[in-house]
N, C-alpha and C positions, 0 to 999 in steps of 0.2 A: 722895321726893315721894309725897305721899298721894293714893290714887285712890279708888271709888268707884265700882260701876253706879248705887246708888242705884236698882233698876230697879221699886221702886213710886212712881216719880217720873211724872210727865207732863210731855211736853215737847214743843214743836215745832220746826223749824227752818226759817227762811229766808233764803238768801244772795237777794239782789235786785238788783235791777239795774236797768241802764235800757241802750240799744244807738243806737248814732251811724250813720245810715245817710250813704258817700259809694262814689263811683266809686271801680272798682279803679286807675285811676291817681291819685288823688288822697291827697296827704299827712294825717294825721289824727291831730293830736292829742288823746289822750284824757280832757285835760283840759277839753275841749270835748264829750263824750258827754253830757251833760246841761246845756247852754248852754239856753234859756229863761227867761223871767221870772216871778217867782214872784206872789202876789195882791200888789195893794199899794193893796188897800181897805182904810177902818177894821175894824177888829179885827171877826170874824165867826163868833159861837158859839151853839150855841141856850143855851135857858137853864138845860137840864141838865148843860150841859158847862162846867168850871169850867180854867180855864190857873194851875196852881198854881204852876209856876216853869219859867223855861229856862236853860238852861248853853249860853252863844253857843258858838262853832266856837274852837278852837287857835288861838292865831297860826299865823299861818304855811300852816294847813291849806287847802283848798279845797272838796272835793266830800265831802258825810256821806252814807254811806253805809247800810249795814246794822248788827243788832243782835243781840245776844245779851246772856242772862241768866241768872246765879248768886247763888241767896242771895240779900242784898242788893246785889248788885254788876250792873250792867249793861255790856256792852262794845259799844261804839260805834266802826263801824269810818268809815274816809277814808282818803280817795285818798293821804295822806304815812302811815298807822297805824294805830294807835287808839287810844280813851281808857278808862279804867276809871274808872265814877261809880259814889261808894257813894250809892244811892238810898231808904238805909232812912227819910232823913226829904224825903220827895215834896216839899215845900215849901221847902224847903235841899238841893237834892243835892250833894253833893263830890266835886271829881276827884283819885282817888287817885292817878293816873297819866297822863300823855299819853306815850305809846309810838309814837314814829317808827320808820317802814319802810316805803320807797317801795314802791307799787306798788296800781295799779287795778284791780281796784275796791277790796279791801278790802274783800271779806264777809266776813266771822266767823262762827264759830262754838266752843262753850266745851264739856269733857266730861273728865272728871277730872283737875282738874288742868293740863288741856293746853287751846291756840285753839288753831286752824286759821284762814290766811289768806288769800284768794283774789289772785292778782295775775294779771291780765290782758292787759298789754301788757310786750309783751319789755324784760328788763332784763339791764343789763351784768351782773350778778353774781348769786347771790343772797341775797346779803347786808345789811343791814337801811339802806346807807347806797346800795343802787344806785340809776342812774339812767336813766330812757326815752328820755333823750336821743341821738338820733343810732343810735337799737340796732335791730337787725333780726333775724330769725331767724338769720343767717348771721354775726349777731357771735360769736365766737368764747368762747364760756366765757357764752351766756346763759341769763337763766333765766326761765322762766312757766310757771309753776302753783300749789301749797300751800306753805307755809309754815305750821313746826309750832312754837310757844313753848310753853315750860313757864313757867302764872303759878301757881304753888302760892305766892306772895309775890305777891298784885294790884299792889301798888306796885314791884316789880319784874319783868317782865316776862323770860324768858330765850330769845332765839332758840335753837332748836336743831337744826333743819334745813330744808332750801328742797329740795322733791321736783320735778323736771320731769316736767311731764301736756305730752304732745299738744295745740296749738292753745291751751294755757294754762287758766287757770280763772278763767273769767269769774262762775259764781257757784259753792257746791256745798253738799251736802245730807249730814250727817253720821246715817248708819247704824250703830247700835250692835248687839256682836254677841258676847254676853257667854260662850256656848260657848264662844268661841273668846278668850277676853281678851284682844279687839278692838277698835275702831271701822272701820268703814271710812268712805271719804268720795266720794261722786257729784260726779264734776268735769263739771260742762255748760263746752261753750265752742263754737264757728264761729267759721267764717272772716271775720268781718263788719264790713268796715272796714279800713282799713291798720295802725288799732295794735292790733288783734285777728291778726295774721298773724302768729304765730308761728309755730316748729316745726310741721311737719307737719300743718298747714291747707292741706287737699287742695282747690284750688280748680275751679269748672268747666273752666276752658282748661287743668289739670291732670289732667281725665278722671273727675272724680266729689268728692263734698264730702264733710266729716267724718265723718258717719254711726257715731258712737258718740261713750260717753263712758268715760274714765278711772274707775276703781276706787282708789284708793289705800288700802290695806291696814296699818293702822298698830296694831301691837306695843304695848300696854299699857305694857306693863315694857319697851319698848325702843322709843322713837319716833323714835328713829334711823335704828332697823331697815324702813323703814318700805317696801313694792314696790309695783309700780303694776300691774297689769290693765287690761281694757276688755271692755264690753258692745257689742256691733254692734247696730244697731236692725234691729228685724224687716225682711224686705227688702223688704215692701209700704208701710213708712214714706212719705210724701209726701214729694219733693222740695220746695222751695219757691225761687221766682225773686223776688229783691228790688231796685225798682228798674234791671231788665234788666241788674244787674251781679253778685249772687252768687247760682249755683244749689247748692244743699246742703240736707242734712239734719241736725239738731242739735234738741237740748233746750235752754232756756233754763234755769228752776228744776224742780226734782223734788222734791214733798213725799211723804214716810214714814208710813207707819202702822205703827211697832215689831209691837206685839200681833196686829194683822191680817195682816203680812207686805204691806202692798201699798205701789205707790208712784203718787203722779200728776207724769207726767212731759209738761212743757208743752214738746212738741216744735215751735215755731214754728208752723206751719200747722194744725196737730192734735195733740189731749191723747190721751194714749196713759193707761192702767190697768196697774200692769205687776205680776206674782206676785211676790216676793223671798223665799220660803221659802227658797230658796237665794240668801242676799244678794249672793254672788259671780256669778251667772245668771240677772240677771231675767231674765222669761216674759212675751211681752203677754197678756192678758187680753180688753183690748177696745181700741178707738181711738174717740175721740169726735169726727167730723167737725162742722164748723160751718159752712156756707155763710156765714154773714156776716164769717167771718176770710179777709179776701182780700188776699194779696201783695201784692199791686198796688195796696191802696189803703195798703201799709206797716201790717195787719195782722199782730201773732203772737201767738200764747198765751206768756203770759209767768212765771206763775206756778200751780201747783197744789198744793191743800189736801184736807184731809178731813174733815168734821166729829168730829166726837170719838167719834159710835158707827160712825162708817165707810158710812154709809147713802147720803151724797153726798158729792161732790167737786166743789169750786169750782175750774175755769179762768180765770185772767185774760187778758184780751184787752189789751197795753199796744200799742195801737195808735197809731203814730204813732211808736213808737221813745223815747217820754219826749221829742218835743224838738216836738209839736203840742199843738192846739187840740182835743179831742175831746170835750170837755164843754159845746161852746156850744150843741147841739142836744142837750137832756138824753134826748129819744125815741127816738134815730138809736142803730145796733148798733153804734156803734165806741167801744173802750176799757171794755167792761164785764165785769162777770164772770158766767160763764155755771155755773150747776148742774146738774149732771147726776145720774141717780140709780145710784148702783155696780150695783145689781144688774139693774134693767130696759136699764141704759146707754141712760136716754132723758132728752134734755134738760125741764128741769123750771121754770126762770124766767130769769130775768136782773135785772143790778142795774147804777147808774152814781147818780152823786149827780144829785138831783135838781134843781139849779140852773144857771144856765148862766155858765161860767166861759170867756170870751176867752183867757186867756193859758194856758201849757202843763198838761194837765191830761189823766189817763186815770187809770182806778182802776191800782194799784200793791200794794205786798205788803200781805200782809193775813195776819190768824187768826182761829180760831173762843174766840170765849170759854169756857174749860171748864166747864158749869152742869153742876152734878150730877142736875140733870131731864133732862137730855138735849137741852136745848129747844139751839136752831142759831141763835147770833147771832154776827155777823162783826165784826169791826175792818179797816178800810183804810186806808190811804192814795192820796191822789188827788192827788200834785204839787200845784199851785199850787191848787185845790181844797179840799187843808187835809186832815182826816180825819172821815173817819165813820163810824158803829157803826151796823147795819142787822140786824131780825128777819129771817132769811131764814126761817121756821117762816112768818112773814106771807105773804113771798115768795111759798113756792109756795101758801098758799090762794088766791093769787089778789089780793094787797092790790097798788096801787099801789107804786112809790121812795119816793114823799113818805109815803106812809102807814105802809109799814115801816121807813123811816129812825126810829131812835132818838136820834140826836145826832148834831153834827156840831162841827167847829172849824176855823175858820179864819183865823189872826190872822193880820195885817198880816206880808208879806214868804213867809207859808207857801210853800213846796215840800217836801212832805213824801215822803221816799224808800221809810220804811218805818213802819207805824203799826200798833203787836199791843198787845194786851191781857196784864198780866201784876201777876199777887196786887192786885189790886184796883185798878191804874191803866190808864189808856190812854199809852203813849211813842210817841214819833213822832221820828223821827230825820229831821231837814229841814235837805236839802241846803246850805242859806245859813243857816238860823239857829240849829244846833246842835241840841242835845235837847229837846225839849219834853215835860213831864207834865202830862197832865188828870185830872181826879178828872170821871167819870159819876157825878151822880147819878141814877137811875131804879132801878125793882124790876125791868128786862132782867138786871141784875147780880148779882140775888138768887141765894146759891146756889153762886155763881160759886168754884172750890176755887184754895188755895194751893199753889202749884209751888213745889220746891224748886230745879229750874234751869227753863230755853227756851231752848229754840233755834229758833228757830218754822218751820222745817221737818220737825223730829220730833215727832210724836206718835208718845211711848211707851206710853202706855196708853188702854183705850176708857172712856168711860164711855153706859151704855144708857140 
């Protein structure tokens, strides 16, 4: 198998997600964590933004989840797999592969040669034909957490090992670590829900909640070899109480900055900054409290990013859990993403689409576009919302939503789970309607460099 740092590459990563809030007595399936109705207005785009093709969902599959990108190749993960679409012609994509293997969420991510899979709710086995059915932490021989394939052949996809993480891995953040001819991989997961209870989800009526994440340590040359570690979180981390049914500490997503050594990890109630010069022991740096992310009203920070010089860091607030309304009041603090500035750690703007959408909708994953000016323009997704590309340079001078929105889309049926920016498209993986590609026309994109992979929770390199 051929491998590759590639490490004047740029990349980002983001495993995404979305979280199903019920009582701890209550049954839950996680087929249901993203239950919602998506837009089902006429087709709604501005007139920059162009819907060049879509490739509908697998039979057979359900929930689309997160994305990664090789070359020409994107991998598209869901809740039965995932697909491999060669997307070198944006207007015709083809699927080289639809690759079955139970298990939720099914974030991905891609790095020499080898994905990584996230599964999140306990399975019989773990092997690429198990099932959630009927399985509990105390089934006998189960499994949740990573899963490692070798695709050096895209159309053939090779399971090669299922590693158990603690609490399972509901999303994770691949950390490359070329010293050591490494990757290692950031497992977030909590207790949250009945089909999040796996292994060792330390509940309150248990005496204290997760309060770390998984490391998993994987062997270049031997991804078999592969061992698991963990990070504790600082001990002044904020509890957080959801729903007066689970009290715990946990990260949802944690975005990387390779060159800078940092990471932003969206720990539910509060974004944390954390050092990684020692990618085996992050260090906090700083904690970004938000009064307007409140438990109680089923706020969490759900995702964190970095601009590409590292000068800010985007928190998303997915308030609501992915399965509300948080877009009908475009003014109001819930479900936005908040910027703070790394080095003064002072909150700096905030963003949310500027329309107002009824049915489920909160900003969701996102990336900064890589402009070689430096200048800080985002891509998200916003569930039934659709997607939209926002100046955030406007942001903080001061500009209005509507005034720094650069484009947006929102076609008939949109739920969009994950929406980044990659070699001169915008992709948006939605839930119900499979992959969608838009071509931006605007001079926001002028500039904008070619990646040889993404993973849109790493950023490997800066650009000033």
């Amino acid at each position: 198998m051929t491998r590759s740092w590639r490490l004047a590459a740029i990349g980002i990563l983001v495993a995404g997600g979305m979280l199903a809030f019920s009582s701890p007595a209550s049954a839950h399936d996680p087929e249901e964590d993203h239950g919602g109705g998506g837009y089902q207005g006429p087709d709604n785009l501005s007139k920059n933004m162009k819907l060049q093709s879509n490739l509908p969902p697998a039979e057979g599959t359900t929930t689309q989840s997160d994305l990664a990108f090789d070359g020409n190749l994107a991998y598209a993960g869901n809740y039965q797999g995932f697909r491999v679409v060669d997307i070198s012609e944006p207007e015709s994509p083809a699927l080289v592969s639809d690759f079955r293997c139970n298990g939720a969420q099914s974030d991905v991510s891609v790095f020499g040669g080898l994905l990584f899979q996230s599964v999140d709710a306990p399975q019989n086995h773990g092997g690429c034909d198990s099932t959630s059915s009927g399985v509990t932490a105390a089934t006998p021989g189960m499994f949740e957490g990573i899963r490692i394939f070798d695709i050096s052949d895209p159309a053939n996809p090779v399971h090669l090992d299922s590693v158990n993480t603690d609490c399972g891995s509901h999303t994770h953040t691949l950390v490359p670590d070329p010293d050591n001819d490494r990757v290692l991989i950031y497992v977030s997961s909590y207790p949250l829900g009945a089909a999040a209870l796996g292994p060792n989800c330390v509940r309150q009526e248990d005496g204290g909640g997760h309060s770390k994440i998984s490391i998993v340590n994987v062997p270049l040359d031997n991804p078999t070899g592969a061992t698991v570690s963990e990070y504790q979180f600082d001990e002044d981390t904020q509890w957080a109480t959801y729903l007066g049914a689970y009290t715990f500490r946990a990260c949802h997503d944690i975005g990387v900055h390779v060159e800078l050594k940092l990471a932003a990890a969206a720990c539910m109630s509060e974004g944390q900054v954390w050092d990684i010069s020692d990618p085996l022991h992050p260090e906090l740096k700083f904690r970004y409290d938000n009064p307007a992310i409140k438990p109680e009203n089923v706020d969490l920070f759900h995702s964190g990013s970095f601009s590409w010089d590292g000068k800010v860091v985007a928190f998303g607030d997915e308030s609501g859990g992915g399965g509300a309304a948080r877009c009908v009041d475009p003014d109001d603090d819930q479900g936005r993403i908040w910027f703070v500035d790394t080095e003064t750690e002072q909150e700096l703007a905030s963003y949310k689409i500027p329309r107002s959408v009824d049915t489920t909708c909160t900003m969701h994953n996102y990336n900064f576009i890589p402009l070689r000016d430096g200048r800080k323009v985002l891509v998200s997704s916003a569930y039934s919302g659709g997607t939209t590309v926002v100046d955030v340079d406007k942001l903080l001078a001061g500009a209005t939503e509507e005034e720094a929105e650069i484009g947006y889309a929102q076609p008939h049926g949109a739920n969009a789970w994950s929406s980044y920016w990659y070699n001169g498209r915008v992709f948006a993986n939605d839930i119900t309607r499979g992959l969608d590609i838009f071509l931006l026309s605007d001079k926001a994109r002028a500039g904008a460099m070619m990646l040889p992979f993404l993973n849109p929770q790493t950023q490997m390199s800066a650009i000033n």
